[in-house]
C-alpha positions in Angstrom: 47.1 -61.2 1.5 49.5 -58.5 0.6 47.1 -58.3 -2.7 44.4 -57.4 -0.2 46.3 -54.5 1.4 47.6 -53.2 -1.6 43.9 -53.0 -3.2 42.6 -51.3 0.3 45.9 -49.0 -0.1 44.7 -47.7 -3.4 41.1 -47.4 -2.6 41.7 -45.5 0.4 44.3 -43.5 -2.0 41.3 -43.1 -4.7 38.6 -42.1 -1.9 41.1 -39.7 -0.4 41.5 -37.9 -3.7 37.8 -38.2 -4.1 37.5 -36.5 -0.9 39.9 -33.5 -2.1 38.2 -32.8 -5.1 35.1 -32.5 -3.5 37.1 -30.2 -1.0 38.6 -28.1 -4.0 34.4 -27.8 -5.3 32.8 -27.0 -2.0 35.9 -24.3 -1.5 35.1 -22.7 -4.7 31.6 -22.6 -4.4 32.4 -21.2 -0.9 33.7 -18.4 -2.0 31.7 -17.7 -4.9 28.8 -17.1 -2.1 30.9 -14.8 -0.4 31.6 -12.7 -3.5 27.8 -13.0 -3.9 27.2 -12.2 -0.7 29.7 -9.3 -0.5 28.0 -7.3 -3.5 24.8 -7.9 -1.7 26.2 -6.4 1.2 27.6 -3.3 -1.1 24.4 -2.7 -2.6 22.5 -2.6 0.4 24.5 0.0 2.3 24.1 2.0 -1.0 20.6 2.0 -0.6 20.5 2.7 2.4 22.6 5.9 2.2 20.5 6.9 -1.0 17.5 6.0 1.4 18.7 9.2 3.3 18.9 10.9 0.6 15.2 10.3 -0.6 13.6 10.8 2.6 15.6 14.3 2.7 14.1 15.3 -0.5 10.5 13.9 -0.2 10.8 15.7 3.4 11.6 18.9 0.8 8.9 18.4 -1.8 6.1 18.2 1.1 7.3 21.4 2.5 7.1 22.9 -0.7 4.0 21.6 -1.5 2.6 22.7 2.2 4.0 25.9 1.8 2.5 26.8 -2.0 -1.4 25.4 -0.6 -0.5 27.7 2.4 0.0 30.5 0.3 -3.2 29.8 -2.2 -5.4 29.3 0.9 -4.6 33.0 2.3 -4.5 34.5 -1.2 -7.6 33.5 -1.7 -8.9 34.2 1.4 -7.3 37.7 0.5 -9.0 38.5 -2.4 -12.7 37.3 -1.0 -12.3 39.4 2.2 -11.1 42.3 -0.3 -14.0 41.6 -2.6 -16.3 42.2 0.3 -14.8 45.1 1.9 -15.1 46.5 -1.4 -19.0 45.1 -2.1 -19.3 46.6 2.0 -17.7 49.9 0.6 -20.0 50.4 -2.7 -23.1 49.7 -0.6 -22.0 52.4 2.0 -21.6 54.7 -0.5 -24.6 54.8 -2.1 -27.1 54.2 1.1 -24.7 56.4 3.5 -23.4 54.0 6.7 -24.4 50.4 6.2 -24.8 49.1 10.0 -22.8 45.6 9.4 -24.9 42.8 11.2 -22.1 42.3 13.9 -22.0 46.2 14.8 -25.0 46.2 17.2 -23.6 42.8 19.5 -20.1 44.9 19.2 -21.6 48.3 20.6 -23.2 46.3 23.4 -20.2 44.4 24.3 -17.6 47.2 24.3 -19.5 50.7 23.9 -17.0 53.1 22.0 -16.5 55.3 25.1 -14.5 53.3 26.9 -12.0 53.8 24.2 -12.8 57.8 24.1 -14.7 57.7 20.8 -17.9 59.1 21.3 -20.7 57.6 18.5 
């Protein structure tokens, strides 16, 4: 009987240590997931402060790019309404006054007196 007790003794002795190890593993795999999960968390608030950072400068680029269209657009609106005022020009000066299609509507809507220019 004491045989019996003893045997138990050391089996519960071997299944405790068992248990520890198993402990010790679990523990160390523990905390390898939290390193793991701590450069996760480092890397993602450094994307999300370059994040800013891009956004800023994409915002930049499309307002550059806005602005140089913008500028294109009117120069070459520009040189067109130049181009015609000059074409307007050459025709007026070798027929004397062109009458523009527009003049007659504007001379009926707002006669020149009424701004003391008599024509």
């Amino acid at each position: 009987m004491a045989l019996a007790a003893l045997g138990q003794l050391f089996k519960f002795a071997r299944d405790t240590q068992d248990l520890y190890k198993l402990h010790e593993t679990v523990k160390a795999t523990i905390m390898a997931l939290d390193s793991r999960l701590r450069a996760v968390e480092d890397r993602l608030t450094r994307l999300e402060a370059e994040q800013g950072q891009v956004v800023s400068e994409a915002k930049s680029a499309a307002t550059g790019a806005a602005t140089m269209i913008a500028s294109a657009v009117i120069a070459d609106a520009v040189t067109r309404v130049t181009r015609i005022e000059e074409g307007l020009s050459r025709l007026s000066d070798r027929h004397g006054m062109l009458a523009v299609a527009g003049d007659r509507a504007l001379r009926k809507a707002a006669p020149l007196g009424e701004f003391g220019i008599s024509g």
